[in-house]
N, C-alpha and C positions, 0 to 999 in steps of 0.2 A: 683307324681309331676305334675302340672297345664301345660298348654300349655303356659303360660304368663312366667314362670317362667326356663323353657326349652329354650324359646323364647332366652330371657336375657342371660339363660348360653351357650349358643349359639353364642349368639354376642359376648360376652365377649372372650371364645379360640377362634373367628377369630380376636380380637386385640389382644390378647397374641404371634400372629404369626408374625406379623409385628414388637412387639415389642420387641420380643424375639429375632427374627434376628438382631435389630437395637442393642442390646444389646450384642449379641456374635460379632457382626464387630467391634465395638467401642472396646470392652475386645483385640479382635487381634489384634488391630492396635494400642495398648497402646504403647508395648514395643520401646526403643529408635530405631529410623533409622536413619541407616548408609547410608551412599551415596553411590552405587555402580557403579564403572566406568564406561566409557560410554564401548560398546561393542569393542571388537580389530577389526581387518580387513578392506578392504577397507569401501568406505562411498558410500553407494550408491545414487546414479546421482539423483537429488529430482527438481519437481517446491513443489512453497507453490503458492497453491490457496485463493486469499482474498475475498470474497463477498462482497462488498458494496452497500448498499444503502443509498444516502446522508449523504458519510460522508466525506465531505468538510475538515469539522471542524481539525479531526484528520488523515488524511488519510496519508499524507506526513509522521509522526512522526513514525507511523503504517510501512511504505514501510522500513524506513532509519534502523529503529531496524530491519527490517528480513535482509536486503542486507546487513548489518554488518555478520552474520552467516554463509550468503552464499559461498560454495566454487566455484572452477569453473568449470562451465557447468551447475550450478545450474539456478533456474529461478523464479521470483515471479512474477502473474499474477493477477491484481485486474479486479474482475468482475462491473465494472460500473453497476447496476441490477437498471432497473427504476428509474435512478437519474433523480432531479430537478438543480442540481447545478454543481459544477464543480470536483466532485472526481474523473471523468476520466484524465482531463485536469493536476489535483495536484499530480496527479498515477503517469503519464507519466513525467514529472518534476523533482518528486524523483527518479525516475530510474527504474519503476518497468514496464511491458505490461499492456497497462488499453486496456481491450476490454467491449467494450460497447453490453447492451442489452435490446432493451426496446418493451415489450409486459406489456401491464398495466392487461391484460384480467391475468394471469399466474404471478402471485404474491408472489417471498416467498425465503426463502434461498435455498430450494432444485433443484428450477428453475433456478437459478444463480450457485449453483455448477455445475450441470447439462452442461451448457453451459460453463462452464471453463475447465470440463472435455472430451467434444469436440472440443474445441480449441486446447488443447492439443498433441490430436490422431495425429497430421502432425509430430508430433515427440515427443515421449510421456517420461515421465522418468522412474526411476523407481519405484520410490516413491515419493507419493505426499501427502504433510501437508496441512489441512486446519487451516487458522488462521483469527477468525474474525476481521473486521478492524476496532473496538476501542479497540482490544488487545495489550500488550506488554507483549515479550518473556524473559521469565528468563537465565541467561547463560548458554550456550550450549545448549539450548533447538533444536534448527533444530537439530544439531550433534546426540544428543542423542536421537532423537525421529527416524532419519533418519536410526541409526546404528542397533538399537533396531527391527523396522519395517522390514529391510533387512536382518537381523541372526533368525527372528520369521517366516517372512511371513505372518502376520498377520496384522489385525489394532491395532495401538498404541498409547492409548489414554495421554497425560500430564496432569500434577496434572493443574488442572485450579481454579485460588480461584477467587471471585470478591469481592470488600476493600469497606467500604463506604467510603464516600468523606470526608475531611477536614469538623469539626464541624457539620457529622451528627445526626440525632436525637437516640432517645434509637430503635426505629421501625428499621432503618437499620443497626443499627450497631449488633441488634440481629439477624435481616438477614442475615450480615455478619458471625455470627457465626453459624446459620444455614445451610449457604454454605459451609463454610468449614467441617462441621460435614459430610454432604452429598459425597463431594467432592474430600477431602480428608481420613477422617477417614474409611468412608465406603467403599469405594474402595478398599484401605488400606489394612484394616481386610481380605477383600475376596484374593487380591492379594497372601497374603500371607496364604490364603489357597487352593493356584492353583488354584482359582475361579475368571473369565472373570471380567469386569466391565464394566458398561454404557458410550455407546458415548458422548461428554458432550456439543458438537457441535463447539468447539474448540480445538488447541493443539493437533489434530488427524491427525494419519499419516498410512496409506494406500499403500499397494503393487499396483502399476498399474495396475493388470490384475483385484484386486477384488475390484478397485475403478470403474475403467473401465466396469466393470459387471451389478454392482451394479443399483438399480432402485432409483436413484437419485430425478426427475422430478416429484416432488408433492410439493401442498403446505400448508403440513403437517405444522400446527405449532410447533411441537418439532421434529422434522425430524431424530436428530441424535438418539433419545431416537428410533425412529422407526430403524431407519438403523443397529442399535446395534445391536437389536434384532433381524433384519432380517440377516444379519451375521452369527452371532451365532445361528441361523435354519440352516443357510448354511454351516456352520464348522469353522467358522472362527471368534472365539469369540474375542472380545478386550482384549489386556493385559492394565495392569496399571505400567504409568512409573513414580513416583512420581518424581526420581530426573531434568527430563524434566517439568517446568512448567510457564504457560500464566498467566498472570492475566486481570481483565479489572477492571474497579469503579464503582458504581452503576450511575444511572441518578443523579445528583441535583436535578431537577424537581419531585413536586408530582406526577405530571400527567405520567412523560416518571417510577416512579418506582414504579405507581398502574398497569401503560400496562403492563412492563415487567413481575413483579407478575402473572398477569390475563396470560399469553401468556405461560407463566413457569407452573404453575400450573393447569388451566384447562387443560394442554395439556396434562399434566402428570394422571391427573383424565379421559383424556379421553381413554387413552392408557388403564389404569387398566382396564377401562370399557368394552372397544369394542377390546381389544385384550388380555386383560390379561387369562381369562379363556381358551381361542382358544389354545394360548400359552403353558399355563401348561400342559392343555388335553396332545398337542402333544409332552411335551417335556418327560411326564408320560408315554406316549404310544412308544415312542422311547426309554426310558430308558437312556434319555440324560440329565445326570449331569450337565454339564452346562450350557443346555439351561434352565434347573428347576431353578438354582442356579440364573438366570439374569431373569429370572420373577419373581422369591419371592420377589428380590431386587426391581422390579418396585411395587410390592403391598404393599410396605413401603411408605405411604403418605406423602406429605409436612408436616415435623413436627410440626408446628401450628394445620397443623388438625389431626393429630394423636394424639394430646396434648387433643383438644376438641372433639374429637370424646372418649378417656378414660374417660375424667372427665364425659362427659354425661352419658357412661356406670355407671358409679361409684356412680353420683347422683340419676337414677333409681332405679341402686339394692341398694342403702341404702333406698329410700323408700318404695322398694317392701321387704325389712328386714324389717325395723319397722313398717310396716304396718301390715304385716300376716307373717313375721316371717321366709321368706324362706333367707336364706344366701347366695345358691351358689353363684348366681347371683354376690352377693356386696361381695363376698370374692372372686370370678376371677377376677373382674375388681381391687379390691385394690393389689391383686398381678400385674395384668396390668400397674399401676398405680406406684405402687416400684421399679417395671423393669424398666419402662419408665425413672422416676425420675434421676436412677444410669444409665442408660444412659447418659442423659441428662449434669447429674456432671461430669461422668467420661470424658466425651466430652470437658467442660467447661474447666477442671482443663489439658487436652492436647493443645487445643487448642480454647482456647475461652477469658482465662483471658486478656490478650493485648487488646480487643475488648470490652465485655462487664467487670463489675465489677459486685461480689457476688450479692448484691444491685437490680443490675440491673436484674440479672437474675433469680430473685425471680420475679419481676415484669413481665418475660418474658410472663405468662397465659394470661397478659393482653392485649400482644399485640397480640394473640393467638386469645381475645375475638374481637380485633378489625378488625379480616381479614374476621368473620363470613359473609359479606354481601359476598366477592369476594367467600364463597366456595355456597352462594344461589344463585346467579350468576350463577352458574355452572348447575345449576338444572332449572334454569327457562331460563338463556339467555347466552347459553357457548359460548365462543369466541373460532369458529373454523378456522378463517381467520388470517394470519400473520400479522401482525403490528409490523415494527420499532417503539421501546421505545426511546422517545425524550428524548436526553444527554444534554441539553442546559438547562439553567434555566429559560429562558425565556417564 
């Protein structure tokens, strides 16, 4: 067998891997779920930290849904983080602590938890939720993330979905089920195989001693996806609590949902890159299960590009088959390519038909083809810097 053709069967079992995982979470996470109570016993004493950056717009509506939840002794704190406008001013208003923080040079969400987490120290709780501030909480969501996080001791992540807005186009509304596939399904699947899941940067709730530990202070564009993992080095991997859960809407705006894409996804391509192997090395060399189990799941790509990275497979070895004849090649990738697919359906037909239609989601390769500049991007001019995604449509 040619080196060309080694080459190919090569590439081919390393997408079989991602796809095949993406494929056993989806199968665990089919069967129906039941809501399971929230935990008995006391509630333990919680603030919810908000991070804001200009967000004017909705910060008030954000503050009134968490102080509906809260009991007493509880505390929500919005971090003003290099605002232009008035969300400290509309914090304080609604009834929540706005503590203001402005360093332009130290830019990012992990800088503004950072300092909410020191704010805190003068009387700390015991558990603390982070909720970003154009989130709204599903019911009981603090209760149960709070109850959860104090009988675990651990971090506890909420089902977080994000909706497209009123009369968006076929591009987010298949994002949206994109998300949810990510967010719910996947998690989902591993939960109910005793396996951790990814911090999702909201709806997380945290024991103080290992929030307070924690190396908060970068500005990491996907922070929580790093925190997760750093955790879970540390022993203290996330559970998944589906019936806890946040939502947010995408941008209106073109421009605020090409950032947010570019911010979400190189960051996630960056993580695979510059930490993923470190990661597995060690999680192999320690013979730790769970930390194995929460990188495999980071080396499952944005499925647009795990959709375009098979089919390429698939176009090569069918021409390295009819050309000279060799298969393996074009027969790993169309098994790649089959898995993928029933993924994909099985996903759709859980949770995707309200969102997209059949129709639609035959179409979906295409928007698969239209995200190709955003993954060259990544190779010639990756976006390592934080950028808030403009919500306005203006």
């Amino acid at each position: 067998m040619d080196v060309l053709t080694l080459l190919l069967a090569a590439v081919s079992v390393l997408l079989l891997v991602p796809v095949a995982l993406l494929l056993l979470q989806v199968l665990v996470a089919l069967p129906p779920q039941w809501p399971r109570p929230s935990p008995a016993g006391r509630r333990p004493r919680l603030a919810v930290l908000v991070p804001a950056h200009d967000e004017a717009l909705g910060i008030a509506a954000t503050v009134r849904g968490i102080l509906a939840q809260l009991a007493d002794g509880d505390r929500v704190v919005v971090v003003a983080d290099n605002c232009s406008d008035d969300t400290a001013v509309l914090a304080r208003e609604a009834g929540a602590e706005a503590i203001v923080r402005h360093d332009p040079s130290r830019r990012g969400k992990g800088y503004a938890l950072d300092f909410g987490v020191r704010h805190l120290e003068s009387a700390p709780p015991e558990v603390v939720v982070v909720v970003d501030a154009d989130c709204r909480l599903g019911r009981d969501a603090l209760d149960r993330l709070a109850r959860s996080c104090g009988l675990a001791q651990r971090p506890v992540q909420a089902l977080y979905l994000t909706h497209a807005p009123a009369g968006a186009g076929l591009k987010t509304r298949i994002a949206e089920f994109a998300w949810a596939v990510k967010n719910r399904l996947r998690p989902l699947g591993y939960a109910r195989l005793g396996l951790p899941c990814q911090l999702m940067g909201t709806g997380m709730a945290f024991p103080w001693p290992t929030l307070r530990a924690a190396d908060l202070a970068s500005g990491h564009i996907v922070e929580d996806l790093k925190l997760g993992l750093d955790l879970t080095r540390a022993g203290r991997p996330p559970l998944f609590c589906p019936e806890a859960q946040v939502s947010s809407v995408f941008p209106s705006s073109a421009e605020g949902v090409k950032s947010q894409r570019t911010r979400w996804e190189h960051g996630h391509l960056g993580m695979i890159v510059g930490e993923g192997p470190r990661l597995l090395g060690r999680a192999l060399a320690r013979r730790d299960l769970r930390l194995a189990a929460l990188v495999l799941d980071l080396f499952v790509p944005p499925l647009a590009l795990l959709t375009l990275m098979v089919f390429a497979s698939w176009a090569v070895g069918g021409v390295l088959f009819a050309v000279v004849g060799k298969a393996l090649p074009f027969v790993l990738a169309s098994l790649a390519g089959v898995l993928l697919g029933t993924a994909v359906l099985l996903g759709w037909l859980a949770c995707g038909r309200d969102v997209v239609s059949f129709a639609d989601l035959v179409r979906a390769p295409l928007y698969a083809l239209s995200k190709i500049p955003l993954y060259l991007r990544f190779v010639g001019r990756r976006q390592v810097d934080w950028v808030r995604s403009r919500r306005d449509a203006s």
